[in-house]
C-alpha positions in Angstrom: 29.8 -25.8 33.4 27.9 -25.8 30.0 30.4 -25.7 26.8 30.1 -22.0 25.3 28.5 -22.5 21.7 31.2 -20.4 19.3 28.2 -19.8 16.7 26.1 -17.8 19.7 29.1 -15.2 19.9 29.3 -12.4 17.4 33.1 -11.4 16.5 33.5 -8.8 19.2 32.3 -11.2 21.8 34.4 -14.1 20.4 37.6 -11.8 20.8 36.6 -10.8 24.4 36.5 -14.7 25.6 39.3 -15.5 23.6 41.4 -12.6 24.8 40.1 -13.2 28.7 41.8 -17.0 28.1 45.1 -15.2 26.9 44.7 -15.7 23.6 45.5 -13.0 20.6 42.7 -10.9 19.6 43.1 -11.5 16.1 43.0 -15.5 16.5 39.0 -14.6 16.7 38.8 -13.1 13.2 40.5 -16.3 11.9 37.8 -18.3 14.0 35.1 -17.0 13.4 35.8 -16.7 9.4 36.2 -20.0 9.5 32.9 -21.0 11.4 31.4 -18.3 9.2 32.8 -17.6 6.0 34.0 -21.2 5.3 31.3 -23.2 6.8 34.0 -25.0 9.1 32.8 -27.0 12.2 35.4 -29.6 12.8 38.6 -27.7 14.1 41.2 -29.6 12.9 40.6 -28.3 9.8 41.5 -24.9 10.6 44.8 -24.7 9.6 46.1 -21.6 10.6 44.5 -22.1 13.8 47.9 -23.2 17.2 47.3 -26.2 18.4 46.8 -24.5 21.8 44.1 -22.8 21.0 42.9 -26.1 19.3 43.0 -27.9 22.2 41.2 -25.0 24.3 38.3 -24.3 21.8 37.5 -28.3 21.9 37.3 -28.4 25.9 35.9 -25.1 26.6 32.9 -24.5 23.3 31.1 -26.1 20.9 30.2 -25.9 17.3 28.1 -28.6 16.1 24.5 -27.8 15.8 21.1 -29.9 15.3 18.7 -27.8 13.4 17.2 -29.7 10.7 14.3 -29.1 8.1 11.4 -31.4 9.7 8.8 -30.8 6.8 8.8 -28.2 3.6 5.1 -27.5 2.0 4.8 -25.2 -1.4 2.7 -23.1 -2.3 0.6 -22.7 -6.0 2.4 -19.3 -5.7 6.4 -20.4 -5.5 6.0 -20.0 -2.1 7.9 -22.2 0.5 7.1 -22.8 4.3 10.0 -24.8 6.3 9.0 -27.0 9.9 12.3 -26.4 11.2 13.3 -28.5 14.1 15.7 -27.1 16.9 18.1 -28.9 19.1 15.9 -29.4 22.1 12.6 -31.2 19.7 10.8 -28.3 19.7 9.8 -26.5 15.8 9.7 -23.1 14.4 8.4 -21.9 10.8 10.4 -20.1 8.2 9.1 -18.7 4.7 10.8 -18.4 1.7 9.1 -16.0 -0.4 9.9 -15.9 -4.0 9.3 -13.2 -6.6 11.4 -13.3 -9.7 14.6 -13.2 -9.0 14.2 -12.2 -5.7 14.1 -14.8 -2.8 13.3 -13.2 0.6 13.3 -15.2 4.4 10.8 -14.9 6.8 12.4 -15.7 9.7 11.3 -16.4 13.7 12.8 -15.2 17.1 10.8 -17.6 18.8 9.1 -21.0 19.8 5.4 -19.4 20.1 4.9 -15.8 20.4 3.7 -13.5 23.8 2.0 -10.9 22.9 -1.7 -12.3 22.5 -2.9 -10.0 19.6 -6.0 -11.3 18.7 -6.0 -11.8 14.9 -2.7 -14.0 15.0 -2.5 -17.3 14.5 1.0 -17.7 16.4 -0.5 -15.9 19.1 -3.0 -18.5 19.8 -0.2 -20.9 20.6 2.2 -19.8 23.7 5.8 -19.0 23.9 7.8 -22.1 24.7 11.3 -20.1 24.2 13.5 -17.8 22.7 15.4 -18.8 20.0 19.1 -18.5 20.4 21.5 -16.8 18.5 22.5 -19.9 16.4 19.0 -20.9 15.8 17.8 -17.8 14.4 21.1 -17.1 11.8 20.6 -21.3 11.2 17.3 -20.4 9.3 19.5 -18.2 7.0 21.6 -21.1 6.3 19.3 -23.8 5.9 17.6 -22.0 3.3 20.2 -20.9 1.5 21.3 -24.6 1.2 18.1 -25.7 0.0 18.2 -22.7 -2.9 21.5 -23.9 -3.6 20.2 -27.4 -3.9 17.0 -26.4 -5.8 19.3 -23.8 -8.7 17.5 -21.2 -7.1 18.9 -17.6 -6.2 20.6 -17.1 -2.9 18.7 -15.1 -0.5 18.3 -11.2 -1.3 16.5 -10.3 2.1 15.7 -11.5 5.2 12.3 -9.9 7.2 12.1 -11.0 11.2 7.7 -11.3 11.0 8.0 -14.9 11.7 7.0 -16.7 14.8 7.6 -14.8 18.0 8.1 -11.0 18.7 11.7 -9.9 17.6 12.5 -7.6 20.5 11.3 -9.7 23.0 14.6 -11.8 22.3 16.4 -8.9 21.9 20.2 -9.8 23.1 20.1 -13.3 21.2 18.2 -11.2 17.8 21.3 -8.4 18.0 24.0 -10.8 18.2 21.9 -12.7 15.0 22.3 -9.5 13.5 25.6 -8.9 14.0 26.9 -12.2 12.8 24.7 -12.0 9.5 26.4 -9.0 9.1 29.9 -9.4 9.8 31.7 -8.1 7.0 34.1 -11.6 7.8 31.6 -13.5 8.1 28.0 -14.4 6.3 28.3 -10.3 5.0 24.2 -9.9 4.6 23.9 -6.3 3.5 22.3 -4.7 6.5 20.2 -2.7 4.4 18.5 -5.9 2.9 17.0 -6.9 6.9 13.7 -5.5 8.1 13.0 -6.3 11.8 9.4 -6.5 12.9 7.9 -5.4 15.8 4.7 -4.9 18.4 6.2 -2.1 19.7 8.2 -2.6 22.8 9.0 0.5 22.8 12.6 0.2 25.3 14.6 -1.7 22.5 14.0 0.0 19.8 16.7 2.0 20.0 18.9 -0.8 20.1 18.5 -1.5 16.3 19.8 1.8 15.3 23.7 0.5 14.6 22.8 -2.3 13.5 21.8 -0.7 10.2 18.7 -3.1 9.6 15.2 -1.5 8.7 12.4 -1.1 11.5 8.8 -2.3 10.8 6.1 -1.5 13.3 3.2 -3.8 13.3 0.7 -0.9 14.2 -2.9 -2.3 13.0 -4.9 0.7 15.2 -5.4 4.2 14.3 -6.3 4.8 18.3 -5.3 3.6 21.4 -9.2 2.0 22.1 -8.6 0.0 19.2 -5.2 -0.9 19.5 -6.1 -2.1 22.8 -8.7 -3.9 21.7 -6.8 -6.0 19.3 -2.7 -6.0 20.5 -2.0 -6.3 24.4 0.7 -4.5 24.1 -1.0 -1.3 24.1 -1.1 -1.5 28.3 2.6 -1.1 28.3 3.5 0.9 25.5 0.4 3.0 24.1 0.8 4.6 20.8 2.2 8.4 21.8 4.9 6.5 23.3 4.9 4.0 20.5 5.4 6.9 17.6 7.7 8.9 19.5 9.9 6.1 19.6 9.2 5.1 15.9 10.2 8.9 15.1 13.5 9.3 17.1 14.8 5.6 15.2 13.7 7.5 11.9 15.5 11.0 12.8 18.5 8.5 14.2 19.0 5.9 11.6 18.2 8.2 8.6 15.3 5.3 7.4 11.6 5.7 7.0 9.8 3.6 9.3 7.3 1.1 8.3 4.1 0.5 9.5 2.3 -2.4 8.9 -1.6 -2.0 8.9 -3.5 -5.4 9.3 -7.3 -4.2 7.7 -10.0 -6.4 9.2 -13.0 -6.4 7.5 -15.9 -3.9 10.0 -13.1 -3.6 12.5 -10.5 -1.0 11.5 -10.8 -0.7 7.8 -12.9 2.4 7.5 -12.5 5.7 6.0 -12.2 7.7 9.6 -9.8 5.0 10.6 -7.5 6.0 7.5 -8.1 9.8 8.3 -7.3 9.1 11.9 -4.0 7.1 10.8 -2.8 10.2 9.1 -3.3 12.6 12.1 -1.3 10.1 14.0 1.6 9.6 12.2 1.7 13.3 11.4 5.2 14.0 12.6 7.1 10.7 11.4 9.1 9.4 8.2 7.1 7.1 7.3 5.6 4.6 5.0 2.4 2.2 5.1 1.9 -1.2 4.1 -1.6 -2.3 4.2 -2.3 -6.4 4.7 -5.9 -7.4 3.4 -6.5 -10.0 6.9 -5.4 -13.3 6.1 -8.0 -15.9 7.5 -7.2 -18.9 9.5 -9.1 -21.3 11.5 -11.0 -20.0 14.6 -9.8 -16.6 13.7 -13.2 -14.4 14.5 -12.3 -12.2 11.9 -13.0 -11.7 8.2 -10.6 -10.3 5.3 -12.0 -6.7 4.6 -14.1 -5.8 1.2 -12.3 -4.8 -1.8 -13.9 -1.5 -1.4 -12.7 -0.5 1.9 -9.1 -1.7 0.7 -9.6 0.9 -2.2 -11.0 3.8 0.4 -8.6 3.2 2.8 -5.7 3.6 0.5 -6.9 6.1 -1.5 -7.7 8.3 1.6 -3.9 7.7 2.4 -2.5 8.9 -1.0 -4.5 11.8 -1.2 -2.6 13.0 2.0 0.7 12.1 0.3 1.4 9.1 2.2 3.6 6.2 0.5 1.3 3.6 1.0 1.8 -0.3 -0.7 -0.8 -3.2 -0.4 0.8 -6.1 0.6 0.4 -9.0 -1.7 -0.3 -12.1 0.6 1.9 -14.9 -0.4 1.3 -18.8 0.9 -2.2 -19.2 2.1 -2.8 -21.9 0.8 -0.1 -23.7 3.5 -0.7 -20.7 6.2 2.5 -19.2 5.5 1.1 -15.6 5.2 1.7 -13.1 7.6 0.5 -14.0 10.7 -0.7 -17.4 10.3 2.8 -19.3 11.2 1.9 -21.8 14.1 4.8 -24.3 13.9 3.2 -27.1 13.1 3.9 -27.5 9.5 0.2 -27.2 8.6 -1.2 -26.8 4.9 -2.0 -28.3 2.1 0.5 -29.6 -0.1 
């Protein structure tokens, strides 16, 4: 039988395994703030740890991991894109984005991505895997260390628009959440995470006690559209989409996010923006618009400057909280949705 990894078990979980091999409950807290808190991988050096349990944690789990940073490009705009490689040879991307003071992680849930919307680059290369728990809170850590290394601020945020669809890894992504969060552990404010989605609609619920923000990556103002541009649409069209958007609004107490993709002559027009408002009539909400960040073979363009201005403007005048998105890392396609895992760009 496969050795249980300890950094793929939040604290609750850690204190049912432990418990179920008669061990005290509160010998997990000790553990895992030592895995987490303190950094600790080799158990001997856990002091206040029985020998028992010692000798039990080194024949039953393991704690060693081999993620590594593969490549790191820069952008001309402090931008930073990280070729992570996982355990198994396979690579992910994560972003650093920097503004100020502020230092923000892009982070993935997976090795490709599943969902086939047709204006991503990830989407043009398959899903290999899910990331496990460890992988995906190892992206926090890595990049933290490299901060640390560089005199840079810690990380202030952490947004799941990475490689792969969030939800789609959703047991391995809540336990990631709940580790980051642990107040005895890494302690990342909750309210500092934004969690990305297509829209699968069944799980959203799930990220209600967990705290974290929910970003819907909506990019249609109808379901023709929508359709025509995100897959996902079969499954979960959009009255299904923005109920389910609404009810984690009315249960988390949080505005929702909607992220708007504009590509140039496809949904960047004034009755698109009209019909985005009639939509999202009955949610707490807020927009971000994304000017279409271009990549090889893509098939679209970026919209006019123009029809960015319209479009917004139409959405103010209705009273909508609407932002533009600065796009950060083209230059080494490390905007949103142009993370392929292959450490492309220029330096």
């Amino acid at each position: 039988m496969a050795a249980i990894h300890l950094k793929d078990m939040p604290r609750k979980r850690l204190r049912g395994w432990l418990q179920e091999a008669g061990f005290q409950g509160f010998r997990a807290d000790q553990l895992f703030e030592w895995i987490w808190r303190h950094g600790r991988v080799e158990l001997d050096t856990m002091a206040n740890l029985p020998r028992r349990l010692r000798a039990h944690l080194a024949s039953q789990s393991s704690l060693h991991s081999g993620l590594s940073v593969a490549r790191q490009l820069q952008s001309s705009d402090g931008t930073r894109k990280l070729l992570v490689g996982l355990e198994d040879g396979l690579q992910v991307e994560a972003v650093i984005l920097a503004d100020r003071e502020r230092r923000t992680l892009c982070a993935s849930s997976q090795v490709g991505c599943a969902m086939g919307c047709d204006f991503c680059y990830t989407a043009r290369s398959k899903v290999r895997r899910n990331m496990s728990t460890r992988e995906i809170v190892a992206q926090f850590e890595l990049c933290n260390t490299l901060l640390a290394e560089a005199g840079e601020p810690a990380l202030s945020n952490i947004v799941f628009m990475g490689m792969g669809e969030p939800l789609a890894n959703v047991e391995n992504l809540v336990a990631a959440l709940q580790i980051l969060t642990d107040a005895r552990g890494l302690a990342f404010s909750a309210r500092k995470i934004t969690v990305s989605t297509v829209g699968l609609v069944p799980h959203i619920p799930r990220l209600v006690p967990l705290g974290v923000h929910l970003a819907i990556s909506l990019n249609a103002s109808n379901d023709a559209l929508r359709e025509q541009l995100m897959p996902i649409e079969k499954h979960y069209p959009l009255v299904e989409l923005v109920a389910a958007a609404a009810g984690f609004a009315r249960e988390s107490g949080r505005r929702v996010t909607f992220e708007y993709v504009l590509l140039g002559g496809v949904n960047d027009q004034a009755e698109h923006a009209r019909e985005l408002v009639r939509l999202l009539n009955h949610v707490r909400y807020k927009v971000n618009l994304i000017p279409f960040n271009e990549f090889p073979g893509s098939g679209y363009r970026a919209p006019l400057e123009e029809d960015v201005a319209v479009f917004q403007g139409i959405l103010r005048s209705k009273g909508v909280d609407v932002f533009r998105r600065r796009s950060r890392g083209r230059d080494i396609l490390a905007a949103c949705g142009q993370l392929a895992g292959k450490g492309e760009g220029a330096v």
